[in-house]
FIKOLBA-212597 format. One record per residue (C-alpha): x, y, z; residue in three letters; chain. Coordinates in steps of 0.5 Angstrom, whole numbers. Layout:
N
atom px:X, py:Y, pz:Z, aa:Ala, ch:A
...
***
This chain:
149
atom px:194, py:155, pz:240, aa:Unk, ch:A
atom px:199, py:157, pz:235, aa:Unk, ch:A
atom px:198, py:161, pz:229, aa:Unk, ch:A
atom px:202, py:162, pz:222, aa:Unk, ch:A
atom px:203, py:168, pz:219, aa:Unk, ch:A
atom px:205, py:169, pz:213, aa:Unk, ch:A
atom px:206, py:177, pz:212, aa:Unk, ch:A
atom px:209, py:180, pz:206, aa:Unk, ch:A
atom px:212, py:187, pz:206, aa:Unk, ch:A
atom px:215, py:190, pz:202, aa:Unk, ch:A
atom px:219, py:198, pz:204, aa:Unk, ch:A
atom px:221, py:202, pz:199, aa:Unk, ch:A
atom px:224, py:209, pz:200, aa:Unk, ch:A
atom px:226, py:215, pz:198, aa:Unk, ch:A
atom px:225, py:221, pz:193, aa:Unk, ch:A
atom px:219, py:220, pz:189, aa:Unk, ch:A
atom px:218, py:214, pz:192, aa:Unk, ch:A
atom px:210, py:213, pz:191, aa:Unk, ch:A
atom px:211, py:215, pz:183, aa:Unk, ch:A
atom px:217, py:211, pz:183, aa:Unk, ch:A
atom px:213, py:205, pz:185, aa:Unk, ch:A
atom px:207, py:206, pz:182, aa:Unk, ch:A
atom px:204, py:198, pz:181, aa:Unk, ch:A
atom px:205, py:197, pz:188, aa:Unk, ch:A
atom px:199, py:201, pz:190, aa:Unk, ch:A
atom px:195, py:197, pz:183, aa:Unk, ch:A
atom px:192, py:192, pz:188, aa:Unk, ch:A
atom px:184, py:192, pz:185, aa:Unk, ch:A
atom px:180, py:197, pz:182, aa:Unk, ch:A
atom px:178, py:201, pz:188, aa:Unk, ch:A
atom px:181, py:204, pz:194, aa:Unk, ch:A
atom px:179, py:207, pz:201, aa:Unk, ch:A
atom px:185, py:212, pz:203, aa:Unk, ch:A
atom px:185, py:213, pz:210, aa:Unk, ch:A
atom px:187, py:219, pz:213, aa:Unk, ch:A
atom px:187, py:224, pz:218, aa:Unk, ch:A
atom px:185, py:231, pz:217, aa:Unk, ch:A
atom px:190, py:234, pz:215, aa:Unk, ch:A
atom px:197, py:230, pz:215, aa:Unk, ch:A
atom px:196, py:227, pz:208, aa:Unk, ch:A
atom px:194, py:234, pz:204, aa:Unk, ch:A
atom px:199, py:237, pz:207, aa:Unk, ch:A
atom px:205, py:233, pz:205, aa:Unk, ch:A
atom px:202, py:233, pz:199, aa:Unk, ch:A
atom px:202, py:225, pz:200, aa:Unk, ch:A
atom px:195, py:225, pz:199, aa:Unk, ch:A
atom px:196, py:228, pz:192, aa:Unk, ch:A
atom px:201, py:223, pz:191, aa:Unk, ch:A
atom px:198, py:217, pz:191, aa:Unk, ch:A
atom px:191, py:219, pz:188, aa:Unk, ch:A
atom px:196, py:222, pz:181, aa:Unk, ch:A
atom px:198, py:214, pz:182, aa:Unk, ch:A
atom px:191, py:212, pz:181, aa:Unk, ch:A
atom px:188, py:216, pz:177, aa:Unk, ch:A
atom px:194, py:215, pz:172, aa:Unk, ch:A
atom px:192, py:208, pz:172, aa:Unk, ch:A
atom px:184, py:208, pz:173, aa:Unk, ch:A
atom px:183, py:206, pz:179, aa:Unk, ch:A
atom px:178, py:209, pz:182, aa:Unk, ch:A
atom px:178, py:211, pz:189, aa:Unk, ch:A
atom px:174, py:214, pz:196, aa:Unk, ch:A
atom px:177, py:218, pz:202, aa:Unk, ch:A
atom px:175, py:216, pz:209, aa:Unk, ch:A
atom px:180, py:222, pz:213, aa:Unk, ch:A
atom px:175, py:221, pz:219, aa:Unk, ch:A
atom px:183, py:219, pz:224, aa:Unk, ch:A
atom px:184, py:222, pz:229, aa:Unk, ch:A
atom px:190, py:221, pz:234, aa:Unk, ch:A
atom px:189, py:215, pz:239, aa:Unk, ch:A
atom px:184, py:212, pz:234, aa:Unk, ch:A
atom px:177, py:209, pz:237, aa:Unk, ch:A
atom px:175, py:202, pz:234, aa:Unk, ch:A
atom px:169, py:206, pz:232, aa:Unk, ch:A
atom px:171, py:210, pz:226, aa:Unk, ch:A
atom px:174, py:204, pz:224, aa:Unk, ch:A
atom px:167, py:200, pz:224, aa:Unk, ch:A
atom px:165, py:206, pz:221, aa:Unk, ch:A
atom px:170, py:206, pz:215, aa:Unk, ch:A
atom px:169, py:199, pz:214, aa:Unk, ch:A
atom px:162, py:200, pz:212, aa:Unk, ch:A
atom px:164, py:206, pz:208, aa:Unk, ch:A
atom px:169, py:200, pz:204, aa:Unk, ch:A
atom px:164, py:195, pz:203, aa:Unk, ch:A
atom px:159, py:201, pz:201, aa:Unk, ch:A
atom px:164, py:204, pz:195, aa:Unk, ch:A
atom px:166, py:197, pz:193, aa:Unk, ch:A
atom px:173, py:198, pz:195, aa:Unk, ch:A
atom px:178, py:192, pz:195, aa:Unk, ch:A
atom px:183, py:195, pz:197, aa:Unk, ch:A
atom px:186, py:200, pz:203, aa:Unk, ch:A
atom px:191, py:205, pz:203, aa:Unk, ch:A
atom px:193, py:208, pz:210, aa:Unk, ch:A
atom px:196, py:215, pz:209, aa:Unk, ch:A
atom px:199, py:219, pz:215, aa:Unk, ch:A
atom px:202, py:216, pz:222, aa:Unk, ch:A
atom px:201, py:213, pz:225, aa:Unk, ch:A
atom px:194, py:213, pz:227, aa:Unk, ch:A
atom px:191, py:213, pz:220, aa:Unk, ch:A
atom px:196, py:207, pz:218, aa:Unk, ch:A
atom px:194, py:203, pz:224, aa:Unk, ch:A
atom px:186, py:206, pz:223, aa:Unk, ch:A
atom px:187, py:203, pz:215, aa:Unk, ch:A
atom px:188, py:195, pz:217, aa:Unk, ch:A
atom px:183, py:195, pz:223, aa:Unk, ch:A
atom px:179, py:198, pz:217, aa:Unk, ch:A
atom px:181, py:192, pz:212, aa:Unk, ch:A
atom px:179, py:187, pz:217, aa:Unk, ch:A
atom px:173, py:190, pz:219, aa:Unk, ch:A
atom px:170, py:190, pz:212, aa:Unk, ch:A
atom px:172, py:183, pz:211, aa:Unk, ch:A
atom px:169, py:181, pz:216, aa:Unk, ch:A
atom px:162, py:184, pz:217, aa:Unk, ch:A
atom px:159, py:180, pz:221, aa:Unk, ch:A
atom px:164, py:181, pz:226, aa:Unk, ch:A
atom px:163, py:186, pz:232, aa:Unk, ch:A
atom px:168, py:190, pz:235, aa:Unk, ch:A
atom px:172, py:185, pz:239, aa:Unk, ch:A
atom px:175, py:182, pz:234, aa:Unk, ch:A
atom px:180, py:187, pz:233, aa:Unk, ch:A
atom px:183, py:185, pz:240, aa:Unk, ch:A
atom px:184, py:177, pz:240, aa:Unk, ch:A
atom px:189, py:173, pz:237, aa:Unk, ch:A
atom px:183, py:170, pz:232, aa:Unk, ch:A
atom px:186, py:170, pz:225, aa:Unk, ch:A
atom px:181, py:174, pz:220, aa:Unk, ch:A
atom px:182, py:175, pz:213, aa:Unk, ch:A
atom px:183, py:182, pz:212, aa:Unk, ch:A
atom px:183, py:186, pz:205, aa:Unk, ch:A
atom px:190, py:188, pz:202, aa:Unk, ch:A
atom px:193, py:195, pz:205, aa:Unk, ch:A
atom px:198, py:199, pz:204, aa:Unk, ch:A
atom px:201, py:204, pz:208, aa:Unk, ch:A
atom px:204, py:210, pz:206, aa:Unk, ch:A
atom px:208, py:214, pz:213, aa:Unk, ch:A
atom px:208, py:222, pz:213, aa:Unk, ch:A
atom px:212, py:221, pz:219, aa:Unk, ch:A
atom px:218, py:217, pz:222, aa:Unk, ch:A
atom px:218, py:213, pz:228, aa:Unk, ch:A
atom px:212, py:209, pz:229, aa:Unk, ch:A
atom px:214, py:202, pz:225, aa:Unk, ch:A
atom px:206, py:201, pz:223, aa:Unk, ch:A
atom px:207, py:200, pz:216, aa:Unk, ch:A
atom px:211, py:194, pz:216, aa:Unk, ch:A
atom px:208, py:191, pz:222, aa:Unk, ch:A
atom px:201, py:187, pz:222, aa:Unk, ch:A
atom px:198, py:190, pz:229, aa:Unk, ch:A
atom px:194, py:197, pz:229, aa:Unk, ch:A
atom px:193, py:201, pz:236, aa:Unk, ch:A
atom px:186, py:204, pz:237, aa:Unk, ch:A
***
């Protein structure tokens, strides 16, 4: 079995970078921003992004339920709250536990009807659009399609 993955990413860095690169984060109307519980406010990365949207109109929820060593199921959870709100879009904010949460999260949405498992096979699924934002350095999660839970 083969697959063919077309993964584009995009890296933009430095001061100011999330104001800087502000159409980056316009990928639909709505956006689950997943977090953890406290890297993202204190960074001051969450106030970033959500001036962003809001400047542009875009409308967004907050799932900060991540915790380290993320479980599959706050992933299901955030799933369900993503399709609840209307969300067409994902934005992981922290390390990266919250940025690996963030894309298990687009792939659960996208995929309902698939259980947990899912997660854990090579099985290609669509996924909703995702972006990551890191608050810290070293993990590599942000420019990579997999996600350790």
């Amino acid at each position: 079995m083969s697959f063919d993955f077309y993964m584009p990413v995009q890296i933009f860095s430095g001061e100011y970078a999330v104001e800087k690169h502000a159409s980056a984060l316009a990928l639909g109307k709505h956006a689950l921003i997943v977090t953890g519980r406290r890297s993202a406010i204190a960074s001051g990365a969450l106030a970033d992004v959500t001036a962003v949207l809001q400047a542009q109109g875009i409308g967004y929820t907050l799932f900060d339920k991540i915790t380290e060593n993320p479980l599959a199921s706050p992933c299901r959870e955030g799933g369900a709250l993503c399709r609840e709100v209307g969300a067409d879009f994902v934005i992981g904010i922290g390390g990266g536990s919250p940025m690996d949460a963030a894309k298990a999260i687009a792939l659960m949405t996208a995929n309902p009807q698939e259980d947990e498992g899912a997660l854990y096979t090579a099985k290609p699924l669509s996924h909703l659009p995702v972006v990551c934002i890191p608050t810290t350095c070293g993990t590599g999660s942000e420019v990579t399609p997999y996600a350790i839970l």
